[in-house]
Structures are given as structure tokens and as C-alpha cells.
DRENLO-96154 format. One record per residue (C-alpha): residue in one letter; x, y, z. Coordinates in pm, whole numbers, plus 50000, padded with zeros to 5 digits. Layout:
AXYZ
...
END
This chain:
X898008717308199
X900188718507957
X904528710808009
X906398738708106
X909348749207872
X912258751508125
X915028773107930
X918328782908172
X919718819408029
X918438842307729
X921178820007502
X919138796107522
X916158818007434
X917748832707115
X918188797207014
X914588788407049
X914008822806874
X916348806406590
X914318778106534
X911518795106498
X912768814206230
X913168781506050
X909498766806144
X907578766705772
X904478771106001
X903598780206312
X899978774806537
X899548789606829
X897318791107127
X895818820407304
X893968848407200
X897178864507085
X899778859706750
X902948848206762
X904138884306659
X902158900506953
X903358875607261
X907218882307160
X906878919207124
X905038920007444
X907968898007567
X910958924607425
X908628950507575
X908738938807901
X912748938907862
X912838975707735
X910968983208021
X913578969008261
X916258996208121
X913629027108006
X911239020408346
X907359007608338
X905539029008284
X902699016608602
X904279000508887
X902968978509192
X903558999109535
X907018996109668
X905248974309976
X903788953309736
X907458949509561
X909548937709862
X906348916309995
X904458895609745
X906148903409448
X909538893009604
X908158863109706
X906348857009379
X909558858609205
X911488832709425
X909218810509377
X908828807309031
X912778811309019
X912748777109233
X910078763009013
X912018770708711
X908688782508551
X906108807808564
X902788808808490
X900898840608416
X898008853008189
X899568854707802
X896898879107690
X896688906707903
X898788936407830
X901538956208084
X900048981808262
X900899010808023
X901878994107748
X900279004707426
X898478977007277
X900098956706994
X898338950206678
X896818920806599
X897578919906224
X901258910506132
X903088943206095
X904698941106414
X907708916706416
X908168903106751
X910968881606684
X913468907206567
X911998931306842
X912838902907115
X916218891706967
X917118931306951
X916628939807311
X918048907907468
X921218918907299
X921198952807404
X919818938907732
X922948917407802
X925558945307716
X923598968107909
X925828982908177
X923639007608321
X921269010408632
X917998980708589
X914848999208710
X912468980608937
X910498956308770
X906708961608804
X905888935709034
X908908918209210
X910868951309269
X914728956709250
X916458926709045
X920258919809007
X920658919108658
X921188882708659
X917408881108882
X916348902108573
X917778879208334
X916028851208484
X912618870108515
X912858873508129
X913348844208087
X910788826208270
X908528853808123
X909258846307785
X909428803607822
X905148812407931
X904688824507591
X906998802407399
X904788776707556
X902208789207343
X903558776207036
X901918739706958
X904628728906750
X907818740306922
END
């Protein structure tokens, strides 16, 4: 299994996101582009302030998901499946005419001046908006991981 990539706050993400702006090339793993696993990624942050559009049941929020979250909080990693779309979320496409990186650097700003109610995420439920910082990025450091030569 491959090293996780242990980032602490979404500063740290947009300088990741900065250096790969400045890779001549990149290779990644997985079934998806580079372009498709960050918009996934901003979508999942968009979702946080506009709502997902499925959810897990409330019971399955404050149970499981809660402690799903805590533990890859104390972890300081997640691990997930990087090809398998939100529930609701309409598919991204494959070829390059979706730029992730811009999409994913876009809503992490408007995510950090956003002063308005966080819905419940999906699967772990109600988040502070320093939990849903974290979620992001723990979500985000899975697909980074992706990249073989980051």
C-alpha cells in the first residue's frame, strides 16, 4: 500500500495544487484523470455549502459515519475508493475539458470565506467547519495520492 500524503489545512493543499501547476508531466494511477479526481474533489466541497444531493440516513450519520470520520481524523488519512462517483453527482468527463485544478482552487477559496450554514456531509453528518475543513482535506490528500510523481 502505497504512503499516505498527510497534508494539515487546505493551505497546504493549494500549495500542492501549485506545484502541480508547475509539473511538465503528470502520470497518474486509477481509472480516473488528473482533471476528473480534483473536480470530483471541489465537488465534494460545493456540496458542503449547496447540500448533496443523496445522503446516508441521519442514524447512519451520528453512528458509523461519525465514527468513520474520527478515525480517519486520528489517522491523519483516509482511504476510500478514487473512482466511484458521489451519489448524485453527474459524471465528469473523461477527456480534458474539465479543469479540476482551477475548479478545486476556486471553491476552497470560497469555501474558507464562507460564512454561512455547512450542510451535513453525506456520510459523517453535521461538521464544524473546521471538521469540514479537515474532511476535505483528507478527501483530497486520497486523490493527490494518486499522482506518481508528486
Amino acid at each position: 500500500m502505497q504512503k499516505p500524503l498527510i497534508l494539515k489545512n487546505l493551505d497546504e493543499v493549494m500549495e500542492v495544487l501549485g506545484q502541480i501547476k508547475r509539473m511538465d508531466e503528470i502520470a497518474i494511477q486509477g481509472d480516473w484523470g488528473l482533471d476528473q479526481n480534483l473536480a470530483h474533489c471541489a465537488h465534494s466541497i460545493e456540496f458542503a455549502m449547496s447540500g448533496y444531493p443523496v445522503e446516508k440516513s441521519r442514524f447512519f450519520q451520528h453512528t458509523v459515519g461519525t465514527l468513520v470520520f474520527h478515525y480517519f481524523d486520528s489517522k491523519g488519512f483516509m482511504r476510500h475508493s478514487t473512482n466511484e462517483f458521489i451519489p448524485g453527482e453527474a459524471p465528469i468527463p473523461v477527456e480534458k475539458n474539465v479543469d479540476g485544478l482551477d475548479a478545486l482552487e476556486t471553491v476552497i477559496r470560497k469555501f474558507d470565506v464562507w460564512d454561512k450554514p455547512l450542510y451535513p456531509h453525506r456520510f459523517y453528518g453535521r461538521l464544524t467547519k473546521k471538521q469540514y475543513a479537515r474532511a476535505h482535506v483528507l478527501h483530497i490528500c486520497n486523490h493527490l495520492e494518486l499522482i506518481n510523481n508528486l
